[in-house]
VMD Tcl script that draws the C-alpha trace (Angstrom):
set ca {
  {8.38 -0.80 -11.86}
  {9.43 -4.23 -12.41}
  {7.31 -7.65 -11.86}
  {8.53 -8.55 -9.07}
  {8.16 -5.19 -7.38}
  {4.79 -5.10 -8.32}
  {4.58 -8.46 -6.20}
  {6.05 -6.73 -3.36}
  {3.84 -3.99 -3.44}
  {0.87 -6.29 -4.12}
  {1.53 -8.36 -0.65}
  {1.07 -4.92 1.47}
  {-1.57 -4.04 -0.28}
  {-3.51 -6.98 0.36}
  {-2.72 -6.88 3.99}
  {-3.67 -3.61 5.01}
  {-7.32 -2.78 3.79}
  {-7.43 0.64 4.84}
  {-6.13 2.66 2.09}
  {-8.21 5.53 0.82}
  {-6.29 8.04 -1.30}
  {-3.21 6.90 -2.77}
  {-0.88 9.30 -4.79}
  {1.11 8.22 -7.71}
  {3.81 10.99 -7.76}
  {5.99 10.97 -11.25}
  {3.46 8.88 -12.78}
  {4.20 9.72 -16.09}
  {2.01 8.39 -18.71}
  {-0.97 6.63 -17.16}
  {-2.22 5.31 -20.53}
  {0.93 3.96 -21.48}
  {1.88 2.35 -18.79}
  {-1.39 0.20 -19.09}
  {0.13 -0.90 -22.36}
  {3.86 -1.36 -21.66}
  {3.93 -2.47 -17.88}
  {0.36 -4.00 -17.44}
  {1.38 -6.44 -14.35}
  {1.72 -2.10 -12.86}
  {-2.26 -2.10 -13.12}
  {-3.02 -5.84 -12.55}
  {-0.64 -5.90 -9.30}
  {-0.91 -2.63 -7.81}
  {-3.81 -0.07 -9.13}
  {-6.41 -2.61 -9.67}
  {-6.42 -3.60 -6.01}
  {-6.48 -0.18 -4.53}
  {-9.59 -0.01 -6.79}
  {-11.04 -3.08 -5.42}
  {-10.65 -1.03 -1.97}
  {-12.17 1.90 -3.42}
  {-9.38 4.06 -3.03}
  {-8.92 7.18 -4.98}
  {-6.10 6.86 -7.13}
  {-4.14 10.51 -7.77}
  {-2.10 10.63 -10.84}
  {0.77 13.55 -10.29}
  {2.64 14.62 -13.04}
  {4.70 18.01 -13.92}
  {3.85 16.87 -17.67}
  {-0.24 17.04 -18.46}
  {-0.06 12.90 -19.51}
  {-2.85 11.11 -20.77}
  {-4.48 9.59 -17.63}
  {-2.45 12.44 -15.17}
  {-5.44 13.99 -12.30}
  {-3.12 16.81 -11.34}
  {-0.50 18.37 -12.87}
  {2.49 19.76 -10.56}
  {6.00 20.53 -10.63}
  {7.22 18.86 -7.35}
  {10.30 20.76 -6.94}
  {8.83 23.97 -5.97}
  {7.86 25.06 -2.32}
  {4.74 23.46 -0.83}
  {4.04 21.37 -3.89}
  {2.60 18.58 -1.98}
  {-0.19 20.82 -0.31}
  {-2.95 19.41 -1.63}
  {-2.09 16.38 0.03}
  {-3.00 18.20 3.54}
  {-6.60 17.24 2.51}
  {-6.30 13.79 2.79}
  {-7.25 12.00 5.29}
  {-4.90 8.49 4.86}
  {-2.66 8.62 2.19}
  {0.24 6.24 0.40}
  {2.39 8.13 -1.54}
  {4.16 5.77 -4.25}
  {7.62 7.21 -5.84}
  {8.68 5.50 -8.41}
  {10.70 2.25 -6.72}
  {9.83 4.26 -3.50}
  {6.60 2.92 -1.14}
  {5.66 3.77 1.80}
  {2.31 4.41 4.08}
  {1.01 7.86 5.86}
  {-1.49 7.37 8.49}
}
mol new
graphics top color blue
foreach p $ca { graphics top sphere $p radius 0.5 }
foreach p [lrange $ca 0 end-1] q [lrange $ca 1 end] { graphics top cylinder $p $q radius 0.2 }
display resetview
């Protein structure tokens, strides 16, 4: 994600406070992205934690930082996201809400 997506993203987040679980599918390296993209946390994940969201890190690669680990391309992959009640799912330069 660039900077000035992470702006983008920042200006919904701040105007819609009711965000509860939010699932970061593709995430990759969690740690690493800390280190190499920080303006990712500081824009985006740190404000979702200010909400006290759960954050869900979903990767088909067991990354540092990774909650669940899931190869997306087979059949009902995404079926632990039935549980949630109200959900964003963020793909990579993809955003969008799910009451």
């Amino acid at each position: 994600m660039r900077f000035e997506e992470s702006l983008t993203i920042q200006d919904i987040i701040k105007k819609h406070s009711a965000f509860k679980n939010i699932i970061n599918l593709g995430s990759g390296n969690v740690e690493q992205l800390k280190k190499t993209k920080p303006w990712v946390s500081k824009n985006v994940f740190d404000l979702f934690k200010k909400q006290k969201a759960k954050i869900l890190h979903v990767d088909a690669e067991n990354f540092p930082g990774v909650d669940i680990v899931q190869d997306l391309s087979q059949p009902n992959s995404l079926s632990f996201c039935d549980k949630l009640t109200v959900k964003i799912i963020y793909i990579g330069e993809c955003f969008r809400a799910h009451p």
